[in-house]
C-alpha positions as CSV (number, residue, x, y, z in Angstrom):
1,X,27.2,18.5,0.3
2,X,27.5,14.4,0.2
3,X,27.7,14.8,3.9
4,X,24.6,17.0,4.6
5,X,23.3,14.5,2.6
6,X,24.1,11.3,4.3
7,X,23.2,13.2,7.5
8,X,19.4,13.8,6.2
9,X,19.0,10.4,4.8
10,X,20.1,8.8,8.3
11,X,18.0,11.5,10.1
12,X,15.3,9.6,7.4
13,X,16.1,6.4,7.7
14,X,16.4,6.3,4.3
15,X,19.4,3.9,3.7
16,X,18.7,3.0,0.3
17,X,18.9,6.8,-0.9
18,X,21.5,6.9,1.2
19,X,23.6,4.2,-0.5
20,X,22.2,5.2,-4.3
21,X,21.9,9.0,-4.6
22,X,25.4,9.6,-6.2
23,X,25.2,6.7,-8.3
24,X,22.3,7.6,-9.9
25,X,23.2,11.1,-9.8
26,X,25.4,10.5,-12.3
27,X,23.4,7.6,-14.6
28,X,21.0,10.8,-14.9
29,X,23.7,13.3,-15.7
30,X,25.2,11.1,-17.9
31,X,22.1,9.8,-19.4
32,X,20.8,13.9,-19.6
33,X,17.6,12.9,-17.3
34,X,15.1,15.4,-15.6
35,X,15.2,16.0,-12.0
36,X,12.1,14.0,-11.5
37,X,13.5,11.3,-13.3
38,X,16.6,10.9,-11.2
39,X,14.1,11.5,-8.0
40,X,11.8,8.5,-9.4
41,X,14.6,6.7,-9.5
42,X,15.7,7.3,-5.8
43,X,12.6,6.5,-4.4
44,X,12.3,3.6,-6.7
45,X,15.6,2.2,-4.6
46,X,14.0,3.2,-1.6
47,X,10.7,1.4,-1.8
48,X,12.6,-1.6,-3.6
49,X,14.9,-2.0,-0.4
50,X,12.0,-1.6,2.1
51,X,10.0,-4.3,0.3
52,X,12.8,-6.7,0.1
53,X,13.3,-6.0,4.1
54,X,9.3,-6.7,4.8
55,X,9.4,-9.9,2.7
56,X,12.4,-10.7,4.5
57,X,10.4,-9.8,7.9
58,X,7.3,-11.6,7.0
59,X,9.2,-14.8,6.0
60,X,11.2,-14.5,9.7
61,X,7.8,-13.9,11.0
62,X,6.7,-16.9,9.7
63,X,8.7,-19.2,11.9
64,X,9.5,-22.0,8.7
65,X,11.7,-24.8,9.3
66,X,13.7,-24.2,6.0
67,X,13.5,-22.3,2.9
68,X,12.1,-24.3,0.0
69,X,10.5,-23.0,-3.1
70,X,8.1,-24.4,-6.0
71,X,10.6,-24.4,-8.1
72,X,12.9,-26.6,-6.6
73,X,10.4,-29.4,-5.6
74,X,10.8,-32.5,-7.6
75,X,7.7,-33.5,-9.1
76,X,8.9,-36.6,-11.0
77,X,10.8,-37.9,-7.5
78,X,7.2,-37.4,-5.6
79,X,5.2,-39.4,-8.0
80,X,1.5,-38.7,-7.4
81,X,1.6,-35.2,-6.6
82,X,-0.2,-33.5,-9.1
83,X,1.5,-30.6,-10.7
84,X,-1.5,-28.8,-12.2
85,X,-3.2,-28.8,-8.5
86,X,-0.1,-27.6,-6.9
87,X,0.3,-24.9,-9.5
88,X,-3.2,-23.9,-9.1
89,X,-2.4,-23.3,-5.1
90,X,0.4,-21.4,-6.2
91,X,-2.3,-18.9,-7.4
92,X,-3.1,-18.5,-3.7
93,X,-6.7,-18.1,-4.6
94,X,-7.9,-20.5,-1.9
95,X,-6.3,-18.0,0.6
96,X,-8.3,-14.9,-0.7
97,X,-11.4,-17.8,-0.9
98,X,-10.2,-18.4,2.7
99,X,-10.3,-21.9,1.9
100,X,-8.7,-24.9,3.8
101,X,-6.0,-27.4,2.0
102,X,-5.4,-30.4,2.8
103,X,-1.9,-32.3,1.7
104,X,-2.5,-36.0,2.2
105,X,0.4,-38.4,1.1
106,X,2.6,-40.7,3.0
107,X,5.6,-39.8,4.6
108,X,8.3,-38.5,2.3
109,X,6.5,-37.5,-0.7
110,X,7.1,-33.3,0.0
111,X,3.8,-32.2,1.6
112,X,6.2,-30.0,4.5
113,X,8.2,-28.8,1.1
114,X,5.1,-28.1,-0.2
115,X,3.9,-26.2,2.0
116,X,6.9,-24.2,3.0
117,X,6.4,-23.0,-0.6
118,X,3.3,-22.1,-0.5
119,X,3.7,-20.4,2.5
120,X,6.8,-18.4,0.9
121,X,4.8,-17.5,-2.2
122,X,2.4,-15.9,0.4
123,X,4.9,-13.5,2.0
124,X,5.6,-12.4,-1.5
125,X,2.2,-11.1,-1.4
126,X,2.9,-9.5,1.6
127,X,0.7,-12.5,3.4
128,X,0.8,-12.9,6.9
129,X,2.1,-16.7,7.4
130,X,2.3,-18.7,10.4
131,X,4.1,-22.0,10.2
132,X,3.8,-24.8,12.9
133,X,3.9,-28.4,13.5
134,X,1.2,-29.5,15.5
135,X,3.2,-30.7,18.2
136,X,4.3,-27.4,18.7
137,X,0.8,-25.6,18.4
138,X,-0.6,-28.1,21.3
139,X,2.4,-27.4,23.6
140,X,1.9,-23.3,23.2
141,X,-1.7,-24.1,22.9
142,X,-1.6,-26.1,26.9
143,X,1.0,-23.2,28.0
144,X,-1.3,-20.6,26.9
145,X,-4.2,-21.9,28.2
146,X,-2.4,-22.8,32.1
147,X,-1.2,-19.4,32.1
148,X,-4.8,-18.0,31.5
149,X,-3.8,-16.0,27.8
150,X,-5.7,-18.1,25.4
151,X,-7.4,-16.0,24.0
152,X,-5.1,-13.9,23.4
153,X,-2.7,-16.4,22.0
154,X,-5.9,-17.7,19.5
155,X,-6.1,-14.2,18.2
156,X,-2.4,-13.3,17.6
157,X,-0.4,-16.9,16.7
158,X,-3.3,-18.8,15.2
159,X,-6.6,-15.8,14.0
160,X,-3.9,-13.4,13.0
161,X,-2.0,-14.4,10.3
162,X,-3.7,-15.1,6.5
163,X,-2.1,-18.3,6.2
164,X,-1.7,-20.1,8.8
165,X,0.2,-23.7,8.0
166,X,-0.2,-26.6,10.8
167,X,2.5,-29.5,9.4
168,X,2.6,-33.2,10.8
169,X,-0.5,-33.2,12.4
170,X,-1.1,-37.1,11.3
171,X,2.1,-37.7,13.5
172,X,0.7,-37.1,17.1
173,X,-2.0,-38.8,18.9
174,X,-4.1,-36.3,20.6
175,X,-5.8,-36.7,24.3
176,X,-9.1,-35.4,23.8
177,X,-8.5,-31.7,25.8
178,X,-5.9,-31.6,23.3
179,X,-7.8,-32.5,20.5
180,X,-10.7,-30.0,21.5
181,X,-7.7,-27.1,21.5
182,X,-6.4,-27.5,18.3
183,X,-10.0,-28.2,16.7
């Protein structure tokens, strides 16, 4: 039987079920829960794993540099950066708002950590993220452009995701053609 049923869950692609079912066949029997229950609780295992996997896909997606969260950022080291403000963009209301933010500071007080975990709090909503420096988004912007698919590049890399996070753009001087493609 286990084998028929590792066979249907690959046939599936159910790996979670897969990995789960006689575990928590035996929780229920133990436990005296219904058939539903125990079924609840296989899909439950199922659609946790394949969320975990998207989120894990989304933050790939999102090209960032590192992994840095809220939580680690040091606000008493970064003097100046207000928490309250930060917390408040760790609502992510100004994405649904589609607002623009801003992080102004000098160098080294955390604005890229910042925003790294921002954007990760976004693919834990299942946000589309882009990350890029803006010395990268001019290069693919010029390369785009000289092999006649910017349009196409505008829609997918920069119009396509919901957040889309453009880091050290204070740190390169821009000819004006440049200048007019990032703008």
């Amino acid at each position: 039987m286990s084998e028929r049923l590792d066979q249907l869950c690959a046939d599936l692609s159910l790996s979670a079920v897969a990995s789960s079912y006689a575990t928590l066949a035996d929780e229920a029997a133990k436990k005296d829960r219904s058939f539903l229950d125990y079924l609840e609780a296989v899909l439950q295992a199922e659609a946790q794993l394949r969320a975990e996997r998207s989120r894990q896909m989304m933050v790939k997606l999102a090209t960032f540099p590192s992994t840095k969260t809220l939580e680690q950022f040091d606000f008493e080291a970064a003097g100046g950066v207000p928490k309250a403000r930060i917390d408040e963009l760790a609502s992510l209301a100004f994405v649904d708002r589609r607002e623009n933010v801003i992080l102004l500071g000098p160098s080294g007080t955390g604005k890229t950590h910042l925003a790294i975990a921002l954007g990760l709090r976004a693919t834990e909503r299942a946000y589309k993220v882009r990350f890029i420096t803006a010395a990268d988004l001019v290069m693919q912007l010029e390369k785009a452009r000289r092999e006649e698919r910017y349009e196409q590049y505008l829609r997918r890399a920069i119009l396509g995701p919901r957040l889309l996070i453009l880091d050290e753009i204070g740190y390169l001087p821009l000819r004006q053609e440049q200048a007019d493609l990032v703008f």
